[in-house]
Every structure is written in structure tokens, then in C-alpha cells.
LODRENTI-520040 format. One record per residue: residue in one letter; x, y, z of N, C-alpha, C in turn; chain. Coordinates in nm, 4 decimals, padded with zeros to 6 digits, always signed. Layout:
BEGIN
rest A	n.X X	n.Y Y	n.Z Z	ca.X X	ca.Y Y	ca.Z Z	c.X X	c.Y Y	c.Z Z	kette A
...
// end
This chain:
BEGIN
rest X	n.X -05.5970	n.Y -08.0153	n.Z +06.2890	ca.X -05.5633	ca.Y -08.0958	ca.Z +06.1738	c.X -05.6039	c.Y -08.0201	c.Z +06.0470	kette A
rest X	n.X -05.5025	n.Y -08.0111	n.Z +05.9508	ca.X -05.5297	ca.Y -07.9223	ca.Z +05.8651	c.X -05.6550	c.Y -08.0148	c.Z +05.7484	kette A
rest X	n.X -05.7346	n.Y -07.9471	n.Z +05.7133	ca.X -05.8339	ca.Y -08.0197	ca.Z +05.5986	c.X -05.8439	c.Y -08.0098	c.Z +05.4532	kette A
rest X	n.X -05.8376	n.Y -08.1385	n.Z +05.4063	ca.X -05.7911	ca.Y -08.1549	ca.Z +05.2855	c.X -05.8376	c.Y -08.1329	c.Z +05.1563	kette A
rest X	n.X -05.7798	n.Y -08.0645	n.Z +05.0389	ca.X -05.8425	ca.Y -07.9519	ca.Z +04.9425	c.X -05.9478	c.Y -08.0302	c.Z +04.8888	kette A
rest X	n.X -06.0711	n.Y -07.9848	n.Z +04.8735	ca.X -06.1528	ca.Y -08.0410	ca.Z +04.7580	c.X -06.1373	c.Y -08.0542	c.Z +04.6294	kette A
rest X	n.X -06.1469	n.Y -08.1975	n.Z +04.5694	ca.X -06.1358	ca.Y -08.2011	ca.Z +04.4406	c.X -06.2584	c.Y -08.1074	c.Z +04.3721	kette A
rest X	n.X -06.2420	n.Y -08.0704	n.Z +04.2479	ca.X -06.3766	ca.Y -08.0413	ca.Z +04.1326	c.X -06.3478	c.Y -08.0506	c.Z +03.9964	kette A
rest X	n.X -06.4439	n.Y -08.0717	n.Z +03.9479	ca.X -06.4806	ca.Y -08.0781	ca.Z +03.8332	c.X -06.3699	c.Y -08.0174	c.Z +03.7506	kette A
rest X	n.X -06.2915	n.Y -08.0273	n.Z +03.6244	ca.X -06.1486	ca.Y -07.9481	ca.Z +03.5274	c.X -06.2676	c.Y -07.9179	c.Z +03.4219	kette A
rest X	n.X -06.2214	n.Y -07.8871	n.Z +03.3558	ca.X -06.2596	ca.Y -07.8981	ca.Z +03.2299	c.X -06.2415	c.Y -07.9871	c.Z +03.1242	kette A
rest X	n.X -06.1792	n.Y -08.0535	n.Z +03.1834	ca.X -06.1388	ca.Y -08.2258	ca.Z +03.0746	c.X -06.2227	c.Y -08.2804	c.Z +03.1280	kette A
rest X	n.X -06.2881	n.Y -08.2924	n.Z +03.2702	ca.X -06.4274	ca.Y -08.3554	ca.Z +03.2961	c.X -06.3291	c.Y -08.4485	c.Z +03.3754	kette A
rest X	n.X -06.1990	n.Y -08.4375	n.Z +03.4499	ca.X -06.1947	ca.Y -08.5030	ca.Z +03.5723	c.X -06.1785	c.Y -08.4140	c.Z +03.6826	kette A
rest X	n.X -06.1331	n.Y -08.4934	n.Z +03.8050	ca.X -06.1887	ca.Y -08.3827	ca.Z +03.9212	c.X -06.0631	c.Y -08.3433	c.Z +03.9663	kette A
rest X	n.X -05.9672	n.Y -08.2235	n.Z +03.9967	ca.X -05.8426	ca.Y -08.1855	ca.Z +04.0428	c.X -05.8720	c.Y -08.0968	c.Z +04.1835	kette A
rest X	n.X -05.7742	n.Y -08.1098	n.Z +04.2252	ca.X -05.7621	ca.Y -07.9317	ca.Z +04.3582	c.X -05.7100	c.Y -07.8352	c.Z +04.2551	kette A
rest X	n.X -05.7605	n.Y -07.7373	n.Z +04.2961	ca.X -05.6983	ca.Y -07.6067	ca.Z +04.2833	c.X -05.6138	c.Y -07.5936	c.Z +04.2470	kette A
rest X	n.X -05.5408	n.Y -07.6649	n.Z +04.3097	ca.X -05.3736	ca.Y -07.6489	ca.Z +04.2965	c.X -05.3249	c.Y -07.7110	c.Z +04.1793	kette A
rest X	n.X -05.4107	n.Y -07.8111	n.Z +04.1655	ca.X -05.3506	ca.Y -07.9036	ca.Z +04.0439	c.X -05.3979	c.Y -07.8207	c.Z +03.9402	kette A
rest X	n.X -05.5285	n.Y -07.7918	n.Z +03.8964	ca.X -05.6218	ca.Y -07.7049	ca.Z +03.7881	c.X -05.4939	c.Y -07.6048	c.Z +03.8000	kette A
rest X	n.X -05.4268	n.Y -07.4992	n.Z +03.8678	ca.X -05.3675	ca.Y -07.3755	ca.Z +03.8161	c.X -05.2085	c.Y -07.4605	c.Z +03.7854	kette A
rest X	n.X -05.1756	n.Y -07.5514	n.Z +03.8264	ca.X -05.0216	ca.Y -07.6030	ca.Z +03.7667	c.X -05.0482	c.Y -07.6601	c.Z +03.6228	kette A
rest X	n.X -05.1820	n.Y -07.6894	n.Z +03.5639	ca.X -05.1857	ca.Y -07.7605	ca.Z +03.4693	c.X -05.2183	c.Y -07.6161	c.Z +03.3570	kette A
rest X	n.X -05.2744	n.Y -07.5405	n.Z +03.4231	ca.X -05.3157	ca.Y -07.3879	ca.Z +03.3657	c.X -05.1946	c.Y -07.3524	c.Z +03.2964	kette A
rest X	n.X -05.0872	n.Y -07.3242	n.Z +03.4191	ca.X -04.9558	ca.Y -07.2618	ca.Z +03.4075	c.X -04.8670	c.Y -07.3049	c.Z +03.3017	kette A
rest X	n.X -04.8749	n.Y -07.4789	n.Z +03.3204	ca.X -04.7997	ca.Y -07.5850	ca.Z +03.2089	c.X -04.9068	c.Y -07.5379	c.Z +03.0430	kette A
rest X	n.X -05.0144	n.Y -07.5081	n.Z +03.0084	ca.X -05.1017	ca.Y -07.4707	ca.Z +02.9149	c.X -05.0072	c.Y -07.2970	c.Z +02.8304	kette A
rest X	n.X -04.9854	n.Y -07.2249	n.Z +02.9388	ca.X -04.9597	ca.Y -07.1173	ca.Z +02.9121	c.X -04.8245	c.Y -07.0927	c.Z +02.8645	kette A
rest X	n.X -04.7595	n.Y -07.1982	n.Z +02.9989	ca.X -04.5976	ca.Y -07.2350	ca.Z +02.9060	c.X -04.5762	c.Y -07.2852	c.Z +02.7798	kette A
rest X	n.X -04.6104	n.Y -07.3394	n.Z +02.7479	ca.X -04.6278	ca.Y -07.4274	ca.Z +02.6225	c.X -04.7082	c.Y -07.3824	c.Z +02.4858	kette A
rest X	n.X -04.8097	n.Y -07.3366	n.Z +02.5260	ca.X -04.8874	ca.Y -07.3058	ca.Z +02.3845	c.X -04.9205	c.Y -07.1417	c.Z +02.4024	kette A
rest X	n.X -04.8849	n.Y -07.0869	n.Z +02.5056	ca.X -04.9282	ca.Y -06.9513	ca.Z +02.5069	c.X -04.8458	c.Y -06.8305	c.Z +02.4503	kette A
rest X	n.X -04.7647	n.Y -06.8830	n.Z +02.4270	ca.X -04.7021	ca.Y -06.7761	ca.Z +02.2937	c.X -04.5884	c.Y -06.8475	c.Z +02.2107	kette A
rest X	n.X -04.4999	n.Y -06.7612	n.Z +02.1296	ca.X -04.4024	ca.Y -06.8029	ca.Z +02.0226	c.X -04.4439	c.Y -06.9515	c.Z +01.9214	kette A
rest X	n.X -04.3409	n.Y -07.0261	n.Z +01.9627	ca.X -04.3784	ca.Y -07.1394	ca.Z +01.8637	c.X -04.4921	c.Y -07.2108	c.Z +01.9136	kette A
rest X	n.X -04.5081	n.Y -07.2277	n.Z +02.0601	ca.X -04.6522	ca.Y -07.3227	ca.Z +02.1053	c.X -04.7271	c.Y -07.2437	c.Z +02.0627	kette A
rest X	n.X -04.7444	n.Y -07.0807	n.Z +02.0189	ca.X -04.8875	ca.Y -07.0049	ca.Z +01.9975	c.X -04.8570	c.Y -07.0334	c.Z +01.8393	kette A
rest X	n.X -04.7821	n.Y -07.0545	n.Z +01.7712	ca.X -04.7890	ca.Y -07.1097	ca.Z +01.6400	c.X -04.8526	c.Y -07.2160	c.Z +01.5895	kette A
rest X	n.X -04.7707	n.Y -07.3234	n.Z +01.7324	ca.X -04.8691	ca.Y -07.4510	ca.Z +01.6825	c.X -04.9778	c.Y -07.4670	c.Z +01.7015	kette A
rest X	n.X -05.0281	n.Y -07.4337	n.Z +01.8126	ca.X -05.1537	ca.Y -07.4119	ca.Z +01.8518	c.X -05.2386	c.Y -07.3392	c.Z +01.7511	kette A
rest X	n.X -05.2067	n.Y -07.2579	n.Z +01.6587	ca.X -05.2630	ca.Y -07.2267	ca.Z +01.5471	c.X -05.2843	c.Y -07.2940	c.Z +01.4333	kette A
rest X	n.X -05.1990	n.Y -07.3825	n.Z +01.4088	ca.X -05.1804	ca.Y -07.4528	ca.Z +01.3246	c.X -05.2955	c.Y -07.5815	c.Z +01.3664	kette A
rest X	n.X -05.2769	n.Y -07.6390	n.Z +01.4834	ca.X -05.3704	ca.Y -07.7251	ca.Z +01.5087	c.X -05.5325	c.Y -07.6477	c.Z +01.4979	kette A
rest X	n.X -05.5764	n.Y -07.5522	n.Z +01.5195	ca.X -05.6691	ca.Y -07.4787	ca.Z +01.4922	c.X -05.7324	c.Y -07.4639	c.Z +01.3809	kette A
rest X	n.X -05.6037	n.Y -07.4110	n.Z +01.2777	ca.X -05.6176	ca.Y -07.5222	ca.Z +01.0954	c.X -05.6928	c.Y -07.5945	c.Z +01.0523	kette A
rest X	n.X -05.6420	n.Y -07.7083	n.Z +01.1261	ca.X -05.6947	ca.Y -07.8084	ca.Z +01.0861	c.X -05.7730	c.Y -07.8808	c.Z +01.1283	kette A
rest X	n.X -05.8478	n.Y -07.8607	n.Z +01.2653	ca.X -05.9248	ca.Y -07.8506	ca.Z +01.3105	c.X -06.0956	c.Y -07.8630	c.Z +01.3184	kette A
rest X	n.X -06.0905	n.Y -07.6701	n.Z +01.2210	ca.X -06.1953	ca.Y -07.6077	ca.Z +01.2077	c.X -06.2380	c.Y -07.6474	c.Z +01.0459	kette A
rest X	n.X -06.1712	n.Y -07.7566	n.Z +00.9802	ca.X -06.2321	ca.Y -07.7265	ca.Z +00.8488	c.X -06.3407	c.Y -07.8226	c.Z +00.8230	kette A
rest X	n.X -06.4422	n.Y -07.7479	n.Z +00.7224	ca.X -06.5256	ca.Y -07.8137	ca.Z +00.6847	c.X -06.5612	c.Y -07.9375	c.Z +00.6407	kette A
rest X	n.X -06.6653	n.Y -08.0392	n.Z +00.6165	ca.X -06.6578	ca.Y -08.1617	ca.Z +00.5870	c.X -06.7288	c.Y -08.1252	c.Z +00.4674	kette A
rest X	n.X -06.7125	n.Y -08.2669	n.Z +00.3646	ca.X -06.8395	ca.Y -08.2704	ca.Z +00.2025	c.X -06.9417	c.Y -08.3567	c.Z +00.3199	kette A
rest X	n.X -07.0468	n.Y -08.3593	n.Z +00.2362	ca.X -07.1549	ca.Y -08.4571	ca.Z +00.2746	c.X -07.1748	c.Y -08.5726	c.Z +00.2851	kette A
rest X	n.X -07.1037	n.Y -08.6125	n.Z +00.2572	ca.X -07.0486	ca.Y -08.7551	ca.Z +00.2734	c.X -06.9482	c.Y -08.7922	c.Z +00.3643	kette A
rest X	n.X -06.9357	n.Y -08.7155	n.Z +00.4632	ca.X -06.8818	ca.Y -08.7490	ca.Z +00.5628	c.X -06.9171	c.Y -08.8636	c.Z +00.6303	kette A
rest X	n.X -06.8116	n.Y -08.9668	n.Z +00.6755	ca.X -06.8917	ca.Y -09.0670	ca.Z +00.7660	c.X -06.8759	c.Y -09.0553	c.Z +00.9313	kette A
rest X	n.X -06.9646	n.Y -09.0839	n.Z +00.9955	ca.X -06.9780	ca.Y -09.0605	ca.Z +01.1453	c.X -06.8503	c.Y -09.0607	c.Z +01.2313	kette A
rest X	n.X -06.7863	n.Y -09.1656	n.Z +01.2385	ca.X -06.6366	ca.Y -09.1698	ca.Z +01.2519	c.X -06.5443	c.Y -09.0822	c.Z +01.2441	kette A
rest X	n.X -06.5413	n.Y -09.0399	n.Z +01.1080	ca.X -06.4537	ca.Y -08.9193	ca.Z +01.0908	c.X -06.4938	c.Y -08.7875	c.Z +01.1569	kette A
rest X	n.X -06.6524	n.Y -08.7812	n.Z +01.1861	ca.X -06.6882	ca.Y -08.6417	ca.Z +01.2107	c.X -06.6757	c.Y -08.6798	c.Z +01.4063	kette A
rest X	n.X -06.7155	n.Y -08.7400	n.Z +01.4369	ca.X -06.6496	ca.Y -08.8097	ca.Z +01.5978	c.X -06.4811	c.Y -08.8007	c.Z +01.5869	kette A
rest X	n.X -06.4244	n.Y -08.7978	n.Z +01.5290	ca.X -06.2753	ca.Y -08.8031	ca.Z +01.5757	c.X -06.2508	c.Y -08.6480	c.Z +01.5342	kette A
rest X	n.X -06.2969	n.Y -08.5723	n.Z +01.4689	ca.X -06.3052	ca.Y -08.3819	ca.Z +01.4374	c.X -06.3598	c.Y -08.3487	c.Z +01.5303	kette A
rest X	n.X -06.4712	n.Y -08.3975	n.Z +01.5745	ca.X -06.4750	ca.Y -08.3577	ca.Z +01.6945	c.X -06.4114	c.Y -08.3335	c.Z +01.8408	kette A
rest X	n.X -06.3392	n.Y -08.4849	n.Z +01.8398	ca.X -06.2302	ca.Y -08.5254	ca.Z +01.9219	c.X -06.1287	c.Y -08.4082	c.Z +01.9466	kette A
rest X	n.X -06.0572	n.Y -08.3957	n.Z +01.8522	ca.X -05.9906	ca.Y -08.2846	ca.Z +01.8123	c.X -05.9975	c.Y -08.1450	c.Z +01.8367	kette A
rest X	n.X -06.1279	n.Y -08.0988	n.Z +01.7950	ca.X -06.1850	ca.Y -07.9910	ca.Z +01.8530	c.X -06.1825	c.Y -07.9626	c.Z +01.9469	kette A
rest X	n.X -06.2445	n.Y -08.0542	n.Z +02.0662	ca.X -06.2360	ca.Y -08.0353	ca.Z +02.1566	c.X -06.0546	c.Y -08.0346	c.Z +02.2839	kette A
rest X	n.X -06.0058	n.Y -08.1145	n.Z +02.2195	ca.X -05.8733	ca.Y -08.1218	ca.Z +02.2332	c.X -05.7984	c.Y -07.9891	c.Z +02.2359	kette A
rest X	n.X -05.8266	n.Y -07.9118	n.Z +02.1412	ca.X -05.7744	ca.Y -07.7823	ca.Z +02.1130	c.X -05.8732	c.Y -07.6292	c.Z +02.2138	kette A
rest X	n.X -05.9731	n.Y -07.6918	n.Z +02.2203	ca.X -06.0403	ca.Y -07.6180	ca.Z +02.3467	c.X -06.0369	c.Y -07.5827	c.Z +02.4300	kette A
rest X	n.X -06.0173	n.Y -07.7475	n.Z +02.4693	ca.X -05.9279	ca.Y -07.7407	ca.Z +02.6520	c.X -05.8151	c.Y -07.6562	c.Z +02.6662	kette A
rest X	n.X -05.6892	n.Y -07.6910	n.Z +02.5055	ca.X -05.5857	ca.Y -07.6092	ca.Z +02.5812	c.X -05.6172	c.Y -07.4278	c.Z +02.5373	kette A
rest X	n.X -05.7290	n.Y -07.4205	n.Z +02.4817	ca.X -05.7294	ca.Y -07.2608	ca.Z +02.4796	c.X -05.8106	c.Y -07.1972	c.Z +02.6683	kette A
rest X	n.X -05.8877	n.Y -07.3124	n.Z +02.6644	ca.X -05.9427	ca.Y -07.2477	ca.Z +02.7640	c.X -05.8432	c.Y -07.2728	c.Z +02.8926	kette A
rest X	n.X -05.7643	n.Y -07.3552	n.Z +02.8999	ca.X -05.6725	ca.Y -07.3588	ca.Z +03.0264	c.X -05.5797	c.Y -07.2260	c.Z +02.9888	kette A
rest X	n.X -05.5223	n.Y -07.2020	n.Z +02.8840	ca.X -05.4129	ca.Y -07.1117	ca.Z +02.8494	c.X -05.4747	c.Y -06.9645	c.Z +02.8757	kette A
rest X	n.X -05.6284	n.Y -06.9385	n.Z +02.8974	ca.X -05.6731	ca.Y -06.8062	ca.Z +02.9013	c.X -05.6765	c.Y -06.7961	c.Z +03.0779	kette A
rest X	n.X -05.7385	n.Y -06.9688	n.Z +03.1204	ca.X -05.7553	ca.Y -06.9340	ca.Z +03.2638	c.X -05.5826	c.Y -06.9695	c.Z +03.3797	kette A
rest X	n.X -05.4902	n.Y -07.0048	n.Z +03.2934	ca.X -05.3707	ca.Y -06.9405	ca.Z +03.2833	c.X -05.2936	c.Y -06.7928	c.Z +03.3092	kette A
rest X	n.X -05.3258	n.Y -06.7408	n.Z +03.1817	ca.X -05.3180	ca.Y -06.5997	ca.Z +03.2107	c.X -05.4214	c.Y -06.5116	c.Z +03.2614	kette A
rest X	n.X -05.5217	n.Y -06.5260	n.Z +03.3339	ca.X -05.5968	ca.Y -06.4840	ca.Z +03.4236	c.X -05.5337	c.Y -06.4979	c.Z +03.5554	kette A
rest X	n.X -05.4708	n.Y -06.6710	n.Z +03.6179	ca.X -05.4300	ca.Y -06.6734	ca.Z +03.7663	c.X -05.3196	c.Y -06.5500	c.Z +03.7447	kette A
rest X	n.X -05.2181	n.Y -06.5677	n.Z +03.6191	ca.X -05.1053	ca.Y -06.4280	ca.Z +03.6380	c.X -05.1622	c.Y -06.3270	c.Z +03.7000	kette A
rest X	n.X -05.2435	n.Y -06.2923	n.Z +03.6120	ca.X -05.3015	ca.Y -06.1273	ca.Z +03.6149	c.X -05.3570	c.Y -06.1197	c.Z +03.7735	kette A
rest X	n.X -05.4465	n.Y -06.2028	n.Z +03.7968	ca.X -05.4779	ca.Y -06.1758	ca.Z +03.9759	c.X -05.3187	c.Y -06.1531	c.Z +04.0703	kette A
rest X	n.X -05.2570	n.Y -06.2652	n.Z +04.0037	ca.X -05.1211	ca.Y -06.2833	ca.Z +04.1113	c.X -05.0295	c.Y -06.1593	c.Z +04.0907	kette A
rest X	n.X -05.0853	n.Y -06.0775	n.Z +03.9604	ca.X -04.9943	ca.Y -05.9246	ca.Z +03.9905	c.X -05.0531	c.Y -05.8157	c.Z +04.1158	kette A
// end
């Protein structure tokens, strides 16, 4: 009886197989890993990274954060993306 893949830990902080983590990699790399998705993906980066005044209220700096991290995930899936390529050459 064949035995069934272990889930783990993504990096969005739910748990996938393997299989799922490199199709969601692949979909990362399609999409934002070059031409216009590596544009937008820059663009979201923009706006992103900018600074707050001091008077920032908690809220706003929790939802920049939000964001941040949003744009993380898909850099770090889009690198471990083009990493499965590079092994699979």
C-alpha cells in the first residue's frame, strides 16, 4: 500500500505536500517572476516599503505590515520556484 505524502509547514504558515508547496512555487514564478508580474511585483514593493510619520496609528502600521508580508511570501515562493527549475535541469 503506497503511503501517504506528509503534510509541512509552507511558508504562509499552513501545512501542504510537496507537491502542493512546488505547484504553488511554479504558479509564484509564472505570474510574478518576470515581465509584467516582475513589474508588478515591483510596484507592490513601492509601496510597501515606505516609511511612516510618527503618528502613525497601530492599525495602519498592522495592515503595512500585512502587506509586507504578503509580498514576501510571493518573493520567497518565486525564488524557491526557480530553484525546483534549476535542480530539475
Amino acid at each position: 500500500m503506497a503511503q501517504k505524502e506528509q503534510a509541512r509547514p509552507s511558508v504562509d504558515g499552513f501545512s501542504r505536500t510537496n507537491a502542493q508547496e512546488a505547484h504553488l512555487n511554479e504558479l509564484a514564478v509564472a505570474t510574478f517572476g518576470r515581465g509584467k508580474g516582475r513589474e508588478f511585483l515591483d510596484y507592490l514593493k513601492s509601496i510597501t516599503g515606505a516609511a511612516f510619520d510618527e503618528d502613525v496609528t497601530e492599525g495602519r502600521l498592522r495592515h503595512a505590515n500585512g502587506q509586507r508580508a504578503l509580498v514576501s511570501m510571493i518573493d520567497t515562493r518565486i525564488a524557491r520556484g526557480n530553484n525546483q527549475r534549476s535542480k530539475a535541469k
